[in-house]
C-alpha positions as CSV (number, residue, x, y, z in Angstrom):
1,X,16.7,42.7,-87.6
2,X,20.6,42.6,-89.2
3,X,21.5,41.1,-85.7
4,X,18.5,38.3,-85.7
5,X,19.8,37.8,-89.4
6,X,23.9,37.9,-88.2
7,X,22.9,34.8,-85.8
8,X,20.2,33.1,-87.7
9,X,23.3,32.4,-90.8
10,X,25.6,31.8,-88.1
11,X,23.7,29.0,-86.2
12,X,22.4,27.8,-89.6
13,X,25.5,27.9,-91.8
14,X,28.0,27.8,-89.5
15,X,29.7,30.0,-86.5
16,X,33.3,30.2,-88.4
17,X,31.8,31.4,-91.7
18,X,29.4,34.1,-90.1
19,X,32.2,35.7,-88.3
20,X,34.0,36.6,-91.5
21,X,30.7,39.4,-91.9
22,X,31.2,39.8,-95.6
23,X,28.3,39.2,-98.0
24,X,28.2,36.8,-100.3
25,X,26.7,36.8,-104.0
26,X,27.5,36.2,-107.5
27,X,31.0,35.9,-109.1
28,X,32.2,36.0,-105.6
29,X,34.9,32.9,-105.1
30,X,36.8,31.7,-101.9
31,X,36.6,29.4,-98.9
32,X,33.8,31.3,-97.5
33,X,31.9,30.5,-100.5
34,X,32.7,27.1,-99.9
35,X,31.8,26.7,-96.5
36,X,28.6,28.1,-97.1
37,X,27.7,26.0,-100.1
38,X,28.7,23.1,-97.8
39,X,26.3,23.8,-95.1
40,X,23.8,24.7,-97.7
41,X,23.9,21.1,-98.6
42,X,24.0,19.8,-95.4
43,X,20.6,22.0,-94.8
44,X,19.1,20.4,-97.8
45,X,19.2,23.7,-99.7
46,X,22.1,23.4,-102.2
47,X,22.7,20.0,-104.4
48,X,25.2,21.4,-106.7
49,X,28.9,20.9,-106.4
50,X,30.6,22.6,-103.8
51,X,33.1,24.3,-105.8
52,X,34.0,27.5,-103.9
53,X,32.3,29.9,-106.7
54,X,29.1,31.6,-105.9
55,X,27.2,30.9,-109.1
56,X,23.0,30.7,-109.8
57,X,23.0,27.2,-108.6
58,X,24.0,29.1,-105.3
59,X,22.2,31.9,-105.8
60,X,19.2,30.2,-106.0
61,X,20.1,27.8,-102.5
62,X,20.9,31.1,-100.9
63,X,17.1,32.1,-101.5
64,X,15.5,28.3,-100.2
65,X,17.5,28.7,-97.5
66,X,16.2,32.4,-96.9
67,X,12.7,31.4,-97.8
68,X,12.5,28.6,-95.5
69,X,13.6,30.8,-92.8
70,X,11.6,33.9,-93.2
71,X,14.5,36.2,-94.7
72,X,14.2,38.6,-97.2
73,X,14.6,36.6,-100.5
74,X,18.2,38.6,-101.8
75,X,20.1,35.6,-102.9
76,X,23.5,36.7,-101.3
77,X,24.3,35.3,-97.8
């Protein structure tokens, strides 16, 4: 299942940012965090400013974006 997930966030949020591995969640900040919440609004998931720091807008993107693909609802990425 963590390898399905691995490639599900790296065809859906981008190759470049999945390879990084790291997890993603609240008070995090960094270009990672950026990419992500740049794809996230390219999905449709995320309509907050992209501003590099994983805050509850994100949060709650992350969990759309998990919802709408049958993920475990965690709100990190």
């Amino acid at each position: 299942m963590k390898k399905f997930f691995a490639l599900l966030l790296a065809l859906c949020l981008g190759a470049a940012w999945a390879e990084g591995a790291r997890t993603l969640k609240m008070g995090m900040r960094g270009d990672d965090v950026l990419s992500a919440q740049r794809r996230l609004t390219e999905l449709g998931y995320y309509d907050g400013k992209a501003s590099g720091t994983f805050d509850s807008a994100t949060r709650a993107a992350a969990k759309l974006f998990q919802a709408g693909n049958g993920l475990r609802q965690t709100g990190s990425l």
